[in-house]
C-alpha positions as CSV (number, residue, x, y, z in Angstrom):
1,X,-96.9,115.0,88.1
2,X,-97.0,111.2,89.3
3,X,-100.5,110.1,90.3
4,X,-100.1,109.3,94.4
5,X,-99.2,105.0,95.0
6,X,-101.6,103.4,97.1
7,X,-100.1,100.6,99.4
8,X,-101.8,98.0,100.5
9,X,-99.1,97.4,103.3
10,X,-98.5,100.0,106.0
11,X,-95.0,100.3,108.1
12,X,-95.2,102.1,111.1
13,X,-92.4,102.5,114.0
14,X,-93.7,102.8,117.4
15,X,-90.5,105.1,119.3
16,X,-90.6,105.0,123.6
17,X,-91.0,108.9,124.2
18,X,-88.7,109.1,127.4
19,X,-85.8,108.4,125.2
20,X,-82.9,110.8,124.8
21,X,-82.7,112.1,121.2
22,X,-79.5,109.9,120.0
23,X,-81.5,106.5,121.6
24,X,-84.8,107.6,119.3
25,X,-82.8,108.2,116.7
26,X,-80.7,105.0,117.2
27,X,-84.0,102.5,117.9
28,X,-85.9,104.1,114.6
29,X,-83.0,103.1,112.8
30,X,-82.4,99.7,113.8
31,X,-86.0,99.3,113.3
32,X,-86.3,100.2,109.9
33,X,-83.8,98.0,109.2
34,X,-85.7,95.3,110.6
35,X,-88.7,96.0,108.1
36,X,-86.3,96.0,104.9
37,X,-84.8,92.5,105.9
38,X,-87.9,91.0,106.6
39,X,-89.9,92.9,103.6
40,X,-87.5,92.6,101.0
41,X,-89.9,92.9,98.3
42,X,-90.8,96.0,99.4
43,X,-87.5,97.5,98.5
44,X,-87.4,100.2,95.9
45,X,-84.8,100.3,92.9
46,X,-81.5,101.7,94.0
47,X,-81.1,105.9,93.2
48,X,-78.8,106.7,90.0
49,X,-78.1,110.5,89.9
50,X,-77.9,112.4,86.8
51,X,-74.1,111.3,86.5
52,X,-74.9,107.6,86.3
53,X,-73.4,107.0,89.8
54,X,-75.6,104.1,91.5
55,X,-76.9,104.6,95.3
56,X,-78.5,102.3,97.6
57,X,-82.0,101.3,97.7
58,X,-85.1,102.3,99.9
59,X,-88.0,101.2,101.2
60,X,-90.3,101.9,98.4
61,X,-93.6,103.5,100.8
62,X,-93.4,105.6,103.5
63,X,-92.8,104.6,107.2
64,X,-94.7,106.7,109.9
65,X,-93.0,106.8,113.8
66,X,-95.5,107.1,116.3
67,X,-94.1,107.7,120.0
68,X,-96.0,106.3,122.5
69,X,-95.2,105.4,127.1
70,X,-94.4,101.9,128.0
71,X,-97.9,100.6,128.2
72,X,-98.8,101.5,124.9
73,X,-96.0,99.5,123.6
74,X,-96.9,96.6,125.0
75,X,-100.3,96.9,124.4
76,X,-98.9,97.3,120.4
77,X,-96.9,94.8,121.0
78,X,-99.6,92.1,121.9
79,X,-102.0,93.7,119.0
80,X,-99.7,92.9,116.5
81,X,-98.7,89.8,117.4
82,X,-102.8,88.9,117.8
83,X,-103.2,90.3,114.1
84,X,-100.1,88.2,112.6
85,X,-97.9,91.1,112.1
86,X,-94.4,91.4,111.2
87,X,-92.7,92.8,114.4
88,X,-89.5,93.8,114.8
89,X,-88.7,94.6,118.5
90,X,-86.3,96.8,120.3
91,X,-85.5,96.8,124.2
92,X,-83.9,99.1,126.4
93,X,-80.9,96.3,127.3
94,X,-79.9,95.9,123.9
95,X,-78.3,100.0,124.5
96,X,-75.4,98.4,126.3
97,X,-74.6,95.6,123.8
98,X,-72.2,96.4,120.5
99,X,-73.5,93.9,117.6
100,X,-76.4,91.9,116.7
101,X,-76.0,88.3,118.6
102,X,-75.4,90.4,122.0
103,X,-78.8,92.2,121.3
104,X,-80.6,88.7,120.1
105,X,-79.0,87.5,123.5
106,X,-80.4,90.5,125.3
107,X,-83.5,90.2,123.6
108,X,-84.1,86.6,124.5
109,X,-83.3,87.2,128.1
110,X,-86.2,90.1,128.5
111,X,-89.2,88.4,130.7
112,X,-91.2,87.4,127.0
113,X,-95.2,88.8,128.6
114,X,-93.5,92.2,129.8
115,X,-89.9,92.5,127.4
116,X,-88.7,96.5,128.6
117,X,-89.7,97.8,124.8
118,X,-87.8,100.6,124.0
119,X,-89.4,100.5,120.2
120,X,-91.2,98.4,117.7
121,X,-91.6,98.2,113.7
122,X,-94.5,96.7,112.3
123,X,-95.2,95.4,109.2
124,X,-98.6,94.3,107.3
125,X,-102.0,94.9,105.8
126,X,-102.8,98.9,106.0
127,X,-105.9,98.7,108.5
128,X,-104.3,95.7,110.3
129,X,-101.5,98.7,111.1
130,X,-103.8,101.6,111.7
131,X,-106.1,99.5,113.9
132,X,-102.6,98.3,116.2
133,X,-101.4,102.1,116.1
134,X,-104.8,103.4,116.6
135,X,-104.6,106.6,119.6
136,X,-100.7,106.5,119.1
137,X,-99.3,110.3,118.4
138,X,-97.3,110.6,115.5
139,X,-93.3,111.5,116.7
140,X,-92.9,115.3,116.4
């Protein structure tokens, strides 16, 4: 058995828990999305099954989705940005949009001190992360 990887870099998802299912499901995804194009390097190799057929590629290191009230979003929000992370954000207009310059537009329009965050990614060194996360529940 593989010895467990150590990361020096810690991804963690930060979910709005007065969401409906689909809209959790929907934000993590766009959000870990977010992470890959910004973290490139982080990519793993892409899967080859035991027939040789080639699949996509992962994020090589676990992600952890913490679910938190509006509040604590914006208080991750304003951690992260303090400790230089990468953030990826998500707010609640970008729902009624369908493709990626409507939701930049919808982002930009949010009031930038108190944006309606419906999720955030973050991104960087591993206590950087814990410290911005810290008293967050992981989603269950």
């Amino acid at each position: 058995m593989d010895a467990p990887v150590r990361f020096d870099t810690k991804v963690a998802l930060v979910v709005r828990a007065d969401l409906a299912v689909w809209q959790k499901l929907n934000v993590a995804a766009f959000l870990a999305t977010g992470i890959a194009a910004a973290a490139p390097d982080a990519l793993g190799e892409a899967y080859v099954d035991g027939a040789g057929r080639r699949y996509g590629r992962m994020l090589g290191q676990p992600m952890l989705i913490f679910t938190a009230d509006r509040d604590q979003l914006r208080a991750v929000r304003d951690a992260a940005l303090e400790r230089g992370l990468t953030l990826v954000p998500y707010v609640a207009a970008m729902f009624t949009t369908g493709h990626d310059a409507a939701n930049r537009a919808a982002f930009q329009a949010e009031d930038p001190d108190t944006p309606d965050l419906v999720g955030l990614a973050l991104r960087g060194p591993k206590k950087a992360v814990d410290k911005t996360v810290k008293g967050l529940a992981l989603h269950g």
